[in-house]
C-alpha positions as CSV (number, residue, x, y, z in Angstrom):
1,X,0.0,0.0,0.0
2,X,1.8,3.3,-1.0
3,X,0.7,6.3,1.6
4,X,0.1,9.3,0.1
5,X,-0.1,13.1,1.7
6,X,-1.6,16.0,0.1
7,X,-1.0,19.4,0.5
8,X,-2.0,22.9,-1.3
9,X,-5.6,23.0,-0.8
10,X,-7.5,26.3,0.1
11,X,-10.4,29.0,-0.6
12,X,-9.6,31.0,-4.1
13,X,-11.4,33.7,-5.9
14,X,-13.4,32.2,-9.1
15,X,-10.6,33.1,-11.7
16,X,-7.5,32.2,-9.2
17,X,-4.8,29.6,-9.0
18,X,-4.1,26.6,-6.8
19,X,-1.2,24.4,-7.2
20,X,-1.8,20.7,-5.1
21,X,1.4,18.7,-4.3
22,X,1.3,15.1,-3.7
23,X,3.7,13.4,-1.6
24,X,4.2,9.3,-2.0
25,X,6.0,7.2,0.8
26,X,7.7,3.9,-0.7
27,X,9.7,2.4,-3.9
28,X,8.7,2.3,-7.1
29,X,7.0,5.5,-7.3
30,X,8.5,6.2,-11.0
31,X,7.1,2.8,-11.6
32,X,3.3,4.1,-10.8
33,X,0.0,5.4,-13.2
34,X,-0.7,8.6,-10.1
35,X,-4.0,10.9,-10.5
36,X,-6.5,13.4,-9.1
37,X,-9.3,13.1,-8.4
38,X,-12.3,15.2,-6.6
39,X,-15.7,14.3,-5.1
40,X,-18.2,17.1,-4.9
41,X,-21.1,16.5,-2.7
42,X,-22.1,13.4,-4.1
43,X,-21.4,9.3,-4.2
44,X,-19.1,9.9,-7.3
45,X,-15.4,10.6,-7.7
46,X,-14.6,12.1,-10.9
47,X,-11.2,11.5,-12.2
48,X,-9.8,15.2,-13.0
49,X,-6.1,14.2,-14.5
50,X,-3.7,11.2,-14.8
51,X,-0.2,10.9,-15.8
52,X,1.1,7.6,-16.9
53,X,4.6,6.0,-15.6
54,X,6.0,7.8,-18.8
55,X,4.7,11.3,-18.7
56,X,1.4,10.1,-20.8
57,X,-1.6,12.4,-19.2
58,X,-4.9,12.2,-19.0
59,X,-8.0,15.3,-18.2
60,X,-11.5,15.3,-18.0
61,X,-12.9,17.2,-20.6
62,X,-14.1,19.8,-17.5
63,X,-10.6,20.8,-16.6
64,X,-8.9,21.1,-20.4
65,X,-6.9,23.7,-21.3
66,X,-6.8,25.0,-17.4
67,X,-5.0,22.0,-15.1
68,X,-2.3,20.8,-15.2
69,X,-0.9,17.2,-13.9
70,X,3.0,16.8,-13.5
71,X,5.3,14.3,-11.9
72,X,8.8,14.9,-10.5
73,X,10.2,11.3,-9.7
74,X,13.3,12.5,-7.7
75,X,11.0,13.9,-5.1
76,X,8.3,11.2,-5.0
77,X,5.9,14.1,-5.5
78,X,2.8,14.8,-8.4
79,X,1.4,18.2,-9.0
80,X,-1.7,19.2,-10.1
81,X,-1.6,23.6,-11.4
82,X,-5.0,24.7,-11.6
83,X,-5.7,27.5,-13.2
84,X,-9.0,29.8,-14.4
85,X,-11.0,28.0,-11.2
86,X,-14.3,27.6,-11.1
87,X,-16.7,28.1,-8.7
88,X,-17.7,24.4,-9.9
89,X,-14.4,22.8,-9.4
90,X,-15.0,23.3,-5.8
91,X,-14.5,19.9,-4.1
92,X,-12.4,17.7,-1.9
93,X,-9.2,16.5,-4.5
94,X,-7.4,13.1,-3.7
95,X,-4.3,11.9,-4.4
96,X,-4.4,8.2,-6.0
97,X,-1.9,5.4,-7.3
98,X,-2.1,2.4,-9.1
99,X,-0.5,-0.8,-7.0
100,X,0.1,-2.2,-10.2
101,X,3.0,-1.4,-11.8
102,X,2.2,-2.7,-15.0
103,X,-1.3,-1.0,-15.5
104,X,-2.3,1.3,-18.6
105,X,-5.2,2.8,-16.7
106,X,-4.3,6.1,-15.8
107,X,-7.3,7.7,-17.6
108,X,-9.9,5.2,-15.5
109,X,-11.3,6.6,-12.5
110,X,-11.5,2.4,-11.2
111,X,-7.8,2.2,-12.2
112,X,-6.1,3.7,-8.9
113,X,-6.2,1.4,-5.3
114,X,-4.7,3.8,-2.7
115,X,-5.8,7.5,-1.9
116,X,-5.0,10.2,0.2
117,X,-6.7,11.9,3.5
118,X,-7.9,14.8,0.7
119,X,-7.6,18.3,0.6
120,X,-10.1,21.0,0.1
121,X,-10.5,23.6,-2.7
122,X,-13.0,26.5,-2.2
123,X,-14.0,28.4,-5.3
124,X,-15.5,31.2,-4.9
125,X,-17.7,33.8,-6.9
């Protein structure tokens, strides 16, 4: 199971910037499909961005053109630059990694197994 800690979260103007950093304990982290993703009030998580062992990434057609997702193996560590937020991005946003090394499924919501505690972005109008 890798552990992973969040940080970067807050309350931004609609329009603003939020950069979230995503700490992973353990090997193999170069080795691992990480992504984002955020639960609004709801049952659902929605997969926001993935990036692939080798740089491939993935965004949901909500967040195109304004996030970002970025790895930096040395450090353990994913990123995820928002940018142009919206009052509708407004949601907890989880860390999450694949356990299997050899997984495609960085763009599937069901294709990460371990998550973070969460942090909380505020958007507001």
């Amino acid at each position: 199971q890798v552990q992973l800690v969040e940080s970067g979260g807050g309350l931004v103007q609609a329009g603003g910037s939020l950069r979230l950093s995503c700490t992973a304990s353990g090997r193999s982290f170069s080795r691992r499909n990480m992504g984002w993703l955020r639960q609004a009030p709801g049952p659902e998580r929605e997969l926001v961005a993935g990036i692939s062992r080798n740089g491939n990434t993935y965004y949901a057609d909500s967040v195109k053109g304004r996030f970002t997702i970025s790895r930096d193996n040395a450090k353990n560590t994913v990123y995820l630059q928002m940018s142009s937020l919206k009052p509708e991005d407004t949601a907890i946003y989880y860390c999450a990694a694949d356990r299997n090394l050899f997984s495609s499924n960085y763009y599937r919501a069901d294709g990460y197994d371990d998550w973070g505690q969460g942090t909380q972005v505020t958007v507001s109008s």
